[in-house]
C-alpha positions in Angstrom: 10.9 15.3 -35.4 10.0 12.9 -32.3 12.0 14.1 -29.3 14.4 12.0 -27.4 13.5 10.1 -24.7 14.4 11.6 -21.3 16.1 8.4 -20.3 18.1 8.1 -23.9 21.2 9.0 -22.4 20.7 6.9 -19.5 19.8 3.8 -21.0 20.9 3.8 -25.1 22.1 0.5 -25.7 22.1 -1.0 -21.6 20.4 -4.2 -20.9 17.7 -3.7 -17.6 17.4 -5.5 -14.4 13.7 -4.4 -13.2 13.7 -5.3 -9.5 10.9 -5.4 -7.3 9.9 -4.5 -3.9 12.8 -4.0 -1.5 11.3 -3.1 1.7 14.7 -2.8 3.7 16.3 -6.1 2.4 19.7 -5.2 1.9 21.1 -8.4 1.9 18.9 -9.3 -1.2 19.1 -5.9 -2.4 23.2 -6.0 -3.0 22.4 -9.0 -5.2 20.3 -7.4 -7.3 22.7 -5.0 -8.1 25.6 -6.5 -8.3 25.2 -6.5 -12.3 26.7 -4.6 -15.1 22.8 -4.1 -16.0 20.9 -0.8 -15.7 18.5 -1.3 -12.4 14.9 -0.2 -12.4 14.2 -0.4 -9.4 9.6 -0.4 -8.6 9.5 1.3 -5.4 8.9 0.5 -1.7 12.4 0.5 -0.7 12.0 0.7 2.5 10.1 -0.1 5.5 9.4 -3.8 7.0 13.1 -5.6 6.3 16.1 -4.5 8.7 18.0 -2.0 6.9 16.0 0.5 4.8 18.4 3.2 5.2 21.3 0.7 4.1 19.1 -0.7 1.2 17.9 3.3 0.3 22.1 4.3 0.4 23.0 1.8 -2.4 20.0 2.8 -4.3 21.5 6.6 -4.0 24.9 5.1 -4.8 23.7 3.4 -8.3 22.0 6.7 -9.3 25.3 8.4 -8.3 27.0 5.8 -10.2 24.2 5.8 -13.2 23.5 2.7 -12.9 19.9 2.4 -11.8 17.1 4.5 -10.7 13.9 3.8 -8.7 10.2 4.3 -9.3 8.0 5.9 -6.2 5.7 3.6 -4.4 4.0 4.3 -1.8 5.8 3.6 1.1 8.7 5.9 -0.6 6.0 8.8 -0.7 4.7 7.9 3.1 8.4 8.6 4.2 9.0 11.5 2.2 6.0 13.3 3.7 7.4 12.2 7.4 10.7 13.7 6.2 9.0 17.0 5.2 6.8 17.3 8.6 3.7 16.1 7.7 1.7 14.1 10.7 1.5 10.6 9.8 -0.4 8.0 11.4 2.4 6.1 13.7 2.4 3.0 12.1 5.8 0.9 13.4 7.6 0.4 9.9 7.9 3.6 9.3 8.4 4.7 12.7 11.9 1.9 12.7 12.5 3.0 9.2 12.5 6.7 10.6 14.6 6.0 13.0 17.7 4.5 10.7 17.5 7.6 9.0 17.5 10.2 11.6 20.7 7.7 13.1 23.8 9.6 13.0 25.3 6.6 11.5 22.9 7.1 8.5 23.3 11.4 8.5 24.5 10.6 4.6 21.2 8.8 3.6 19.1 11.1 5.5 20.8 14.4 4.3 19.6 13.8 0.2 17.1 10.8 0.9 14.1 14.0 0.3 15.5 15.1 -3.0 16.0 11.7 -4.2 12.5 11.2 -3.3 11.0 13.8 -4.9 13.0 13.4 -8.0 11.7 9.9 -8.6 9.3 9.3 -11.5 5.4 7.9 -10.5 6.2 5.6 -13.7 8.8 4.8 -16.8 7.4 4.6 -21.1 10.1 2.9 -22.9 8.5 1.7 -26.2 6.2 -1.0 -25.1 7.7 -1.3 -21.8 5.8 0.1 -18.7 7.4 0.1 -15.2 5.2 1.9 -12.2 4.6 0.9 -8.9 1.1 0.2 -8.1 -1.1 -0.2 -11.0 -1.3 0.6 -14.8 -4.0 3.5 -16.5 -3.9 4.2 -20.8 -3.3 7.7 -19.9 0.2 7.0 -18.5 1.1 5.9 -22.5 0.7 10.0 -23.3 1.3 11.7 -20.1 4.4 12.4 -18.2 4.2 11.7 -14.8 3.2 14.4 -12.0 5.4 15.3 -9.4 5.5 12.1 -6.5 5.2 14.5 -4.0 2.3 16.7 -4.9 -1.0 16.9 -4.9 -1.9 13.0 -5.5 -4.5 13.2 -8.7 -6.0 10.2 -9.7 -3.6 9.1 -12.1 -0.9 9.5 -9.5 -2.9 7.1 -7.5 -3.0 4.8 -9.6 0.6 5.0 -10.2 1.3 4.6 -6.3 -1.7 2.1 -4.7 -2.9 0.6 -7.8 -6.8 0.3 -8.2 -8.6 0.0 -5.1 -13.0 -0.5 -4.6 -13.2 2.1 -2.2 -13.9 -0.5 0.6 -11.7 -1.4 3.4 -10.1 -4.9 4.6 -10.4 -6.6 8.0 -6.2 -5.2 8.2 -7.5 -1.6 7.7 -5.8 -1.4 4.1 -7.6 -0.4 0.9 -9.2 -3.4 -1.3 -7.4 -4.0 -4.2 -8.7 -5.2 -7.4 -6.9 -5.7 -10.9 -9.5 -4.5 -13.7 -6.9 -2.4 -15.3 -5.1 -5.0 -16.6 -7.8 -5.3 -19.0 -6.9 -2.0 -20.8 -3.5 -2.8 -21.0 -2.9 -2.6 -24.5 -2.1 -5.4 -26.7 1.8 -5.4 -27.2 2.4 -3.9 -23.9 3.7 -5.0 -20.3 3.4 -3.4 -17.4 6.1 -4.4 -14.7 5.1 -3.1 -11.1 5.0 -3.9 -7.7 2.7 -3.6 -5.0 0.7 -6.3 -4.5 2.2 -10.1 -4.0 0.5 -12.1 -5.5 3.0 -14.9 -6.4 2.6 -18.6 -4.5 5.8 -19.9 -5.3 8.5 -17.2 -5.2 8.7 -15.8 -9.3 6.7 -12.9 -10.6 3.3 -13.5 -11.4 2.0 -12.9 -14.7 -1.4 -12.1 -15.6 -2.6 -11.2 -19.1 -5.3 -8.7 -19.8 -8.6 -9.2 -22.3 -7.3 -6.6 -24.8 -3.5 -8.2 -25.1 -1.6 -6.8 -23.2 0.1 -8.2 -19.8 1.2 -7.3 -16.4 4.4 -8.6 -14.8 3.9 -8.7 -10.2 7.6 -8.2 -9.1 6.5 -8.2 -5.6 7.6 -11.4 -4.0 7.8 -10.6 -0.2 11.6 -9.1 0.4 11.9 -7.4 3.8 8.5 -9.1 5.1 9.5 -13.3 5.0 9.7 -13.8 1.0 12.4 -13.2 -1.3 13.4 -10.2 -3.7 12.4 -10.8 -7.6 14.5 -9.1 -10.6 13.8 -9.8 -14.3 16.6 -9.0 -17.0 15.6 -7.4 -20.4 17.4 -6.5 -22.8 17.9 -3.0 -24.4 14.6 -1.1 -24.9 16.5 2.4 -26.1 
């Protein structure tokens, strides 16, 4: 007998809204979730727009409510590991976005933000639906994710900063490239985040040599752009 899905509970019979990068818009955010939908939600919450601890409290509040859950990204990791009292390099998003949560204003958010974190999934199988933050590998199709907050494998990096050359850009972040598209497999899409690459505001859609597809959510929310959400409908 297959066994259930871990999500079939969740999701049997509920149409998705997949929702891209947040990064702190809250504004945007509300509108994304003010649906009757089940929100998947691709990670970086937070850091960059003005309210991440606002935008990560309704995030708590749909998972309270069962109605949406969110997929680590990176930023979501690089906060958890401040949170837990790791050194991190002082860059000033996270520094603001620590400083909402450790607000007395926020002691709600703050008080559960590191369980939430470390409860949420490096990436989402549902049929021929793939949802994950940075970047898609075949292996994700027959393994269940690690946990976000461990020891970061290579599959897990995948998962968080998608596929990078091992060279660095002029802005002292990782080059990116997008070969693993190419083993997506035919009949599949892959919905992440990450990297924006749309021009004009939608997610971008770039299709792979063996068939299958990859859908960029990413489209600049909390850093000048706009938030992007796609509605499908049941996949359980």
């Amino acid at each position: 007998m297959t066994p259930a899905h871990p999500l079939a509970d969740l999701l049997a019979g509920r149409k998705l809204r997949v929702v891209g990068d947040v990064h702190g818009d809250l504004h945007a955010f509300r509108h994304a979730a003010a649906t009757d939908r089940f929100v998947i939600q691709l990670g970086d919450l937070i850091d960059y727009g003005p309210d991440s601890a606002g935008a990560f409290r309704l995030m708590q509040q749909l998972i309270d409510e069962r109605r949406g859950l969110f997929i680590l990204g990176n930023h979501d990791r690089k906060l958890a590991r401040a949170l837990q009292g790791r050194k991190m390099r002082r860059d000033p998003p996270l520094m603001e976005t620590l400083a909402q949560f450790m607000a007395e204003e926020n002691a709600d958010v703050h008080q559960r933000a590191l369980a939430d974190l470390a409860l949420a999934p490096a990436w989402i199988v549902i049929g021929r639906s793939v949802f994950v933050h940075g970047g898609f590998h075949v292996r994700m199709l027959g393994e269940a994710p690690p946990p976000g907050l461990g020891t970061v494998t290579p599959l897990l990096s995948r998962a968080l900063f998608g596929e990078t050359t091992g060279r660095m850009q002029k802005d002292g972040y990782p080059e990116r490239r997008l070969n693993w598209v190419d083993h997506i497999p035919a009949g599949y899409t892959v919905y992440c985040g990450h990297d924006r690459r749309s021009t004009d505001g939608r997610p971008w859609v770039r299709h792979g040599r063996m068939g299958g597809r990859a859908i960029f959510t990413d489209t600049g929310a909390g850093k000048g752009g706009h938030l992007a959400w796609i509605d499908l409908p049941p996949l359980l």
